[in-house]
Every structure is written in structure tokens, then in C-alpha cells.
C-alpha positions as CSV (number, residue, x, y, z in Angstrom):
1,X,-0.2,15.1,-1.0
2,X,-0.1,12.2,0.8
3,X,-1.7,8.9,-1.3
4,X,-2.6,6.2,0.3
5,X,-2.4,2.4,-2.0
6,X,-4.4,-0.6,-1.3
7,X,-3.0,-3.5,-3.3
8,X,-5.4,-5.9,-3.9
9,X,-6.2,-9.1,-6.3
10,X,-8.0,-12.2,-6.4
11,X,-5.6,-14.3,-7.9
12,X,-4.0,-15.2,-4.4
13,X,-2.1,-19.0,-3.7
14,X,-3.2,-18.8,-0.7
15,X,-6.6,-17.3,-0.5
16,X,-8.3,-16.6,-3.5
17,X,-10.9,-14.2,-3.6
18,X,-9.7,-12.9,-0.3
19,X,-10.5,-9.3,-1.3
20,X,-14.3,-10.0,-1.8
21,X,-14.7,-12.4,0.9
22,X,-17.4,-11.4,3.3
23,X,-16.1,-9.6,6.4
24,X,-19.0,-8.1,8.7
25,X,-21.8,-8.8,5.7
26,X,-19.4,-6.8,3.4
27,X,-16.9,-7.6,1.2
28,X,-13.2,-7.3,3.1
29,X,-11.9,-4.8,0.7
30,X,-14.6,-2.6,1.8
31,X,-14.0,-3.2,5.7
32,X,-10.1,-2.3,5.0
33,X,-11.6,1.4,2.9
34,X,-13.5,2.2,5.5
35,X,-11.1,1.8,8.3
36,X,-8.7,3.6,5.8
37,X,-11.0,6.3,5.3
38,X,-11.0,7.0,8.9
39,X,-7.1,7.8,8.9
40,X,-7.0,11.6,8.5
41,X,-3.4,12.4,7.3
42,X,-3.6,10.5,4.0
43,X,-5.2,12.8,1.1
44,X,-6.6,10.3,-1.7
45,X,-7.1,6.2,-1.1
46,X,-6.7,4.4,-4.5
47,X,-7.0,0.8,-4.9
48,X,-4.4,-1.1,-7.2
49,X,-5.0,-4.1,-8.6
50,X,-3.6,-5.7,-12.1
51,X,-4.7,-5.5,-15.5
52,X,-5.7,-9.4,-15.2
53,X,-9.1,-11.0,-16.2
54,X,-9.6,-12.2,-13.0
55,X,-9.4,-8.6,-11.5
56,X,-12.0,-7.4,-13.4
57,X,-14.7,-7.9,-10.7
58,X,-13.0,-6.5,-8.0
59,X,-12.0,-3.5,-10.1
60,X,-15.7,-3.3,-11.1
61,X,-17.6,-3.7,-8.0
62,X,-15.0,-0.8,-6.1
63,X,-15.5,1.6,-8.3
64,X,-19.7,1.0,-8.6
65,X,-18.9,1.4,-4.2
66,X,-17.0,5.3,-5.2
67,X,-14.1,4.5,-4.7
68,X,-10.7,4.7,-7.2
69,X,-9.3,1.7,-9.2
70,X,-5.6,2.1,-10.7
71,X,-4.8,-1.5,-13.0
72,X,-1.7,-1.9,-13.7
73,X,1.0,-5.3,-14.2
74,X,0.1,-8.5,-12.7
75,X,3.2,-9.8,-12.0
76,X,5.1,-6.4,-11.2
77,X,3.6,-4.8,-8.0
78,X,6.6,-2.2,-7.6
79,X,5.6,-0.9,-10.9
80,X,2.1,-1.1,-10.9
81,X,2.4,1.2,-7.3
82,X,4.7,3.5,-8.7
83,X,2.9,4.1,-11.4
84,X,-0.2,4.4,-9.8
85,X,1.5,6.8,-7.7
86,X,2.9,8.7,-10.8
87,X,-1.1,9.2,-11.7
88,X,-2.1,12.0,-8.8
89,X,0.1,15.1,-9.1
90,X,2.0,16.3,-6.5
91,X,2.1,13.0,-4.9
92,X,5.1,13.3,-1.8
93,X,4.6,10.3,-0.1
94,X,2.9,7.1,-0.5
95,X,1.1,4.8,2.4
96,X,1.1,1.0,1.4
97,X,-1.5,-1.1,2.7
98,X,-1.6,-5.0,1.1
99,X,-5.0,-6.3,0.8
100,X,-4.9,-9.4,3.2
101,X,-4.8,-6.4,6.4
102,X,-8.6,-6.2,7.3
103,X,-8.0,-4.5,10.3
104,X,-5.4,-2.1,9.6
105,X,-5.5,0.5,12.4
106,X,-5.9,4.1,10.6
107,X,-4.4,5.9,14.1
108,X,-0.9,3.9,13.2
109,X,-1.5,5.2,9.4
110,X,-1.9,9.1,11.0
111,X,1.0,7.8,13.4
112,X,3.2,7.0,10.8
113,X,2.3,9.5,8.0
114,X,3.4,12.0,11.0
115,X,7.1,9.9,11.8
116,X,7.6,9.7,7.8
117,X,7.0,13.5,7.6
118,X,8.7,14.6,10.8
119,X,11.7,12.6,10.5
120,X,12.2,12.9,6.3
121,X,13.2,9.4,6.2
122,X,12.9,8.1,2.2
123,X,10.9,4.8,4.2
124,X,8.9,4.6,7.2
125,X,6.9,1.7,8.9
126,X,6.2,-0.7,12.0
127,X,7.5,-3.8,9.5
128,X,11.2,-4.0,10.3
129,X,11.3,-3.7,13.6
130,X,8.0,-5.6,14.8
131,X,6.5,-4.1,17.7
132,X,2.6,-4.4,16.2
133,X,0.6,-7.9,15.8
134,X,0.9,-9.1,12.5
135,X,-1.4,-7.4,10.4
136,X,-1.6,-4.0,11.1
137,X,2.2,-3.6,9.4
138,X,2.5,0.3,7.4
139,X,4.7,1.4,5.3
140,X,5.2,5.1,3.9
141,X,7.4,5.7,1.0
142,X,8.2,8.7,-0.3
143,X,7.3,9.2,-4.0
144,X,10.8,10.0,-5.0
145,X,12.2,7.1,-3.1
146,X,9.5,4.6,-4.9
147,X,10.0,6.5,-8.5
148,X,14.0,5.1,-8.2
149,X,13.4,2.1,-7.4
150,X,11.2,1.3,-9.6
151,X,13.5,2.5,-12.2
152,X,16.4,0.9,-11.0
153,X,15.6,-2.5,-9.4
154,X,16.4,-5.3,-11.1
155,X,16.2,-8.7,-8.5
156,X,12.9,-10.0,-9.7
157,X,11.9,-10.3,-5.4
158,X,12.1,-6.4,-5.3
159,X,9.7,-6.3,-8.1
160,X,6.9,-8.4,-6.6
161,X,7.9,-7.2,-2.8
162,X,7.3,-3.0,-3.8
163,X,9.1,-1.7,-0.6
164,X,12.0,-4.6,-0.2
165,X,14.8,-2.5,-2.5
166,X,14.1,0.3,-0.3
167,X,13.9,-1.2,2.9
168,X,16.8,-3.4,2.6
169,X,18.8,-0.9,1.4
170,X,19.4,1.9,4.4
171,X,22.7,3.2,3.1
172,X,20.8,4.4,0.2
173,X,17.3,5.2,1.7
174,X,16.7,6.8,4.8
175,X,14.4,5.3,7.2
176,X,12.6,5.8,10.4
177,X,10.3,2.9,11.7
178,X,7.1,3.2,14.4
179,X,7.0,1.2,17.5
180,X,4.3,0.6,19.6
181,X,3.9,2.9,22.8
């Protein structure tokens, strides 16, 4: 199954409240799930937020709108997606989408769902080698690749940047990476 993971918070430095500011008359976390939604390769859409206070809204007011919340640490994002991830059974690969992309394109999702399977590459996006406008970056992980990491990283960036031990690491983890046509 693929899984796809919004991470979102309020608690931004540089926008706070981002994911509940209006976007469209709606809130921009529900812009960004309905434009995920749309993306037919990815099985399940779960939103993952931390277990902080100030979290509790957004948490709230996405699950009153059907949708899944998965809390985990604040200050930890690699764990909190892995676990989350650990949650749905049978989880292969994972399609992370930060919460400051309100228009993330779901055809590049499909598109690269479809590399990341085709190729069997541990990490697959259009992030390392830029060929999208900023903003519409996708990454795919699979779940294997995520569960070692977060076992086995220990540089406090790789913990707060979910994908950067894998990414940076292509000796270790195979990767494959979407360009624009």
C-alpha cells in the first residue's frame, strides 16, 4: 500500500498558522487534501502533526473534515513519519508532502509513485535534482528505507529533515528522481 503523509503544524517561525490560513475560503490544509485526494496511486492520506498543545486545533478541525490525524513528537519529524507510517499495515512506500505545498500537483504524486515503483529505488522525488517550481517538490520513501533510518540516524538535522539521511546518502539508499517533461 502506498501511504501518503502530510506533515503539518502551526507552530511555524516563519508562518504560524499556515496550515489553517484561508486559501480559496478554506483552510490551506484542506486545499492541499483535496488536491491530494485527486492523486490516484496513493492508497490512504494521513495527516501528521505533533503531540503539541498548539496542534490541537488543527488535529481537531481535520478529523471533524474526515479525514486521518496521526500525533506524534514535536521536535522529531523523522520519527513521528515513520511511526505514523508503522500505523497502516502493509505499508511499502510512503509519499511525503510538507504542509507549506498548497498546490502540490497530484499527476507528479501518480508520476512519481509510478518512477519509485518502476525503478525500486529506496528514495524517489523531483527535490534533488530541481526541474519543478518550488513548491510542488515529492518525495517517495519506501517504508523499509524510512523504518532504518529512523532507527539509525543520529545528526539531529536528519531528525527534523525526515528524508535528508536517506537522500544524502546514495551509496546506502537507492534513488531515482523525476524531472519535468
Amino acid at each position: 500500500m502506498i501511504l501518503t503523509v502530510l506533515q503539518a503544524r502551526m507552530g511555524s517561525r516563519r508562518l504560524p498558522g499556515k496550515a489553517m490560513a484561508t486559501l480559496q475560503g478554506e483552510p490551506m490544509i484542506i486545499r492541499q487534501l483535496e488536491r491530494l485526494r485527486s492523486a490516484r496511486c496513493p492508497s490512504k492520506i494521513i495527516v501528521a502533526t505533533s503531540t503539541d498543545a498548539s496542534d490541537d486545533a488543527l488535529a481537531g478541525f481535520v478529523v471533524s473534515r474526515g479525514y486521518t490525524v496521526y500525533r506524534g513528537a514535536g521536535s522529531d519529524i523523522l520519527d513521528r513519519i515513520a511511526r505514523c507510517a508503522e500505523t497502516i499495515s502493509s505499508v511499502s512506500h510512503v509519499v511525503r508532502i510538507k504542509g507549506d505545498a498548497p498546490f502540490v500537483d497530484p499527476g507528479i504524486v501518480d508520476e512519481a509513485v509510478r518512477l519509485a515503483l518502476a525503478s525500486g529505488a529506496d528514495y524517489t522525488s523531483n527535490h534533488v535534482q530541481r526541474t519543478y517550481p518550488a513548491g510542488l517538490e515529492v518525495e517517495v520513501v519506501t517504508a523499509n528505507a524510512l523504518r532504518v533510518s529512523a532507527a539509525q540516524a543520529r545528526d539531529p538535522m536528519a531528525r527534523v529533515s525526515p528524508t535528508a539521511a536517506i537522500r544524502n546518502d546514495p551509496a546506502r539508499f537507492s534513488q531515482a528522481h523525476l524531472k519535468a517533461r
